[in-house]
C-alpha positions as a LaTeX table, in Angstrom:
\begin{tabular}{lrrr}
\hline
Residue & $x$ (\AA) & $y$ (\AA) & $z$ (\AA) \\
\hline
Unk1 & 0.00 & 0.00 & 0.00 \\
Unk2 & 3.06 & 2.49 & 0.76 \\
Unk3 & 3.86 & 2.73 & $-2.95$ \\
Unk4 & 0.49 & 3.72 & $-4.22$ \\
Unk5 & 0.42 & 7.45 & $-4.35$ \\
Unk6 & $-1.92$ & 9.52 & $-2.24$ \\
Unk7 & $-3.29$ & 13.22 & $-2.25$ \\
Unk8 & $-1.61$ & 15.46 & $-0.10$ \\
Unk9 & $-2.90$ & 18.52 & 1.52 \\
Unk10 & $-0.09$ & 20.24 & $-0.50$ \\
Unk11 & $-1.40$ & 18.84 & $-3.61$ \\
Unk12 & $-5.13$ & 20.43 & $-3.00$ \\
Unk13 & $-3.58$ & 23.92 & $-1.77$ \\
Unk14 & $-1.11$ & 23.78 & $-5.06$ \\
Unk15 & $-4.19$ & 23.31 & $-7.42$ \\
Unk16 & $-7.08$ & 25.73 & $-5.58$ \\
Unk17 & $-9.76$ & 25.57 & $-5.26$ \\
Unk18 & $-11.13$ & 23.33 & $-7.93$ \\
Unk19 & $-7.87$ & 21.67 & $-10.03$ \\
Unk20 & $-8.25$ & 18.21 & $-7.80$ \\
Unk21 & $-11.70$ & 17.31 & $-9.18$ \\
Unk22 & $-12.01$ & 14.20 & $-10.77$ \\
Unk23 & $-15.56$ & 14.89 & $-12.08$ \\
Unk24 & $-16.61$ & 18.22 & $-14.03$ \\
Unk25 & $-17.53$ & 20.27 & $-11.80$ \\
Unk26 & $-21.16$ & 20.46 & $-12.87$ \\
Unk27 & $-21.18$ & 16.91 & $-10.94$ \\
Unk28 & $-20.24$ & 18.36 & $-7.75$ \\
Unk29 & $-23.44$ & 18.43 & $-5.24$ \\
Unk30 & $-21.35$ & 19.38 & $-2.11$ \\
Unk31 & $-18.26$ & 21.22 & $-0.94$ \\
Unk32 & $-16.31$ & 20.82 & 2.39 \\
Unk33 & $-13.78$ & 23.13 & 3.23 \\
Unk34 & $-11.25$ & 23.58 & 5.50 \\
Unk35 & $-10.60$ & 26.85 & 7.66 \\
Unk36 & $-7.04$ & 27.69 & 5.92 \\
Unk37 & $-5.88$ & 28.16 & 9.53 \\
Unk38 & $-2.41$ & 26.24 & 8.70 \\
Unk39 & $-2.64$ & 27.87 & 5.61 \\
Unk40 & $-4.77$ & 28.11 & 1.95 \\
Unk41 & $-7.88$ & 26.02 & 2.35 \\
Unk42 & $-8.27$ & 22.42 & 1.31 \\
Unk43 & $-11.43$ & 21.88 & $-0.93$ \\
Unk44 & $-12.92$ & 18.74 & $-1.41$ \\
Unk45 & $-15.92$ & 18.17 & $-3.63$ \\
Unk46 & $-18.69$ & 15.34 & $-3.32$ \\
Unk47 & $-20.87$ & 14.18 & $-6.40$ \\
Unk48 & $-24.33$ & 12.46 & $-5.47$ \\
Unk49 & $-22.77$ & 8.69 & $-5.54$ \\
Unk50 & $-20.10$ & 10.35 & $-2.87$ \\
Unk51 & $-22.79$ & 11.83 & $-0.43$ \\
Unk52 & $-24.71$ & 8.15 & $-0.51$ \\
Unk53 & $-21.99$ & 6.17 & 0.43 \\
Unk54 & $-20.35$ & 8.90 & 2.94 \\
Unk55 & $-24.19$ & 8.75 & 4.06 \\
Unk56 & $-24.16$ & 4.80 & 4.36 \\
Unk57 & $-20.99$ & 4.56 & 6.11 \\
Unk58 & $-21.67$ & 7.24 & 8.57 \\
Unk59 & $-25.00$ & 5.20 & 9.72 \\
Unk60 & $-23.05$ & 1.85 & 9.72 \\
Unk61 & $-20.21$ & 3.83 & 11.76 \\
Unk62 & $-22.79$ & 5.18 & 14.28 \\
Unk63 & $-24.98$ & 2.16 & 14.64 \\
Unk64 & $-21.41$ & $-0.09$ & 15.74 \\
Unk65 & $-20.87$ & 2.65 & 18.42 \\
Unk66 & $-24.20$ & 2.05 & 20.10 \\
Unk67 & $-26.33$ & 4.50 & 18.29 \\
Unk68 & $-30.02$ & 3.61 & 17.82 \\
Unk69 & $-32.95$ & 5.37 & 15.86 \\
Unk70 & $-34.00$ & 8.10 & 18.54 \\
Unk71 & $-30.53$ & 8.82 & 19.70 \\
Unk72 & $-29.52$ & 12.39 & 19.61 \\
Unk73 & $-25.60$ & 12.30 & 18.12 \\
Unk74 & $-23.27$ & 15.36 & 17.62 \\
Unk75 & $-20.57$ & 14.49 & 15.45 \\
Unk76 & $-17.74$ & 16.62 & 15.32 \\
Unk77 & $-15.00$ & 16.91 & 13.03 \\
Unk78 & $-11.64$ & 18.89 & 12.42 \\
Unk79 & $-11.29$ & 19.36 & 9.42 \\
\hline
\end{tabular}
């Protein structure tokens, strides 16, 4: 796995905001964002087929850590 290449956050901040896409960008239903606090934000862009399976691993994520229909939840994340 080490010799696969990977995206760096230098690679999104060298190309910004949109050169990383690997759909037009007319297929893009979401954007998350970092804050730029460490320096230019990181933009990451989600088509539909992204946002279902984020969607579907998020529920199987929450439902392994004891989280059942009724449950309040606050998920928090740095990005």
């Amino acid at each position: 796995i080490a010799r696969f290449p990977y995206t760096t956050k230098a690679d999104l901040r060298e190309t910004y905001p949109f050169g990383m896409f690997a759909v037009p960008r007319e297929k893009i239903r979401r954007l998350h964002a970092s804050s730029g606090t460490t320096g230019r934000p990181t933009v990451v862009g989600y088509t539909d087929n992204d946002l279902s399976n984020w969607a579907d691993l998020v529920a199987r994520s929450l439902r392994a850590a004891g989280a059942r229909p009724g449950d309040r939840v606050h998920v928090s994340y740095g990005y």
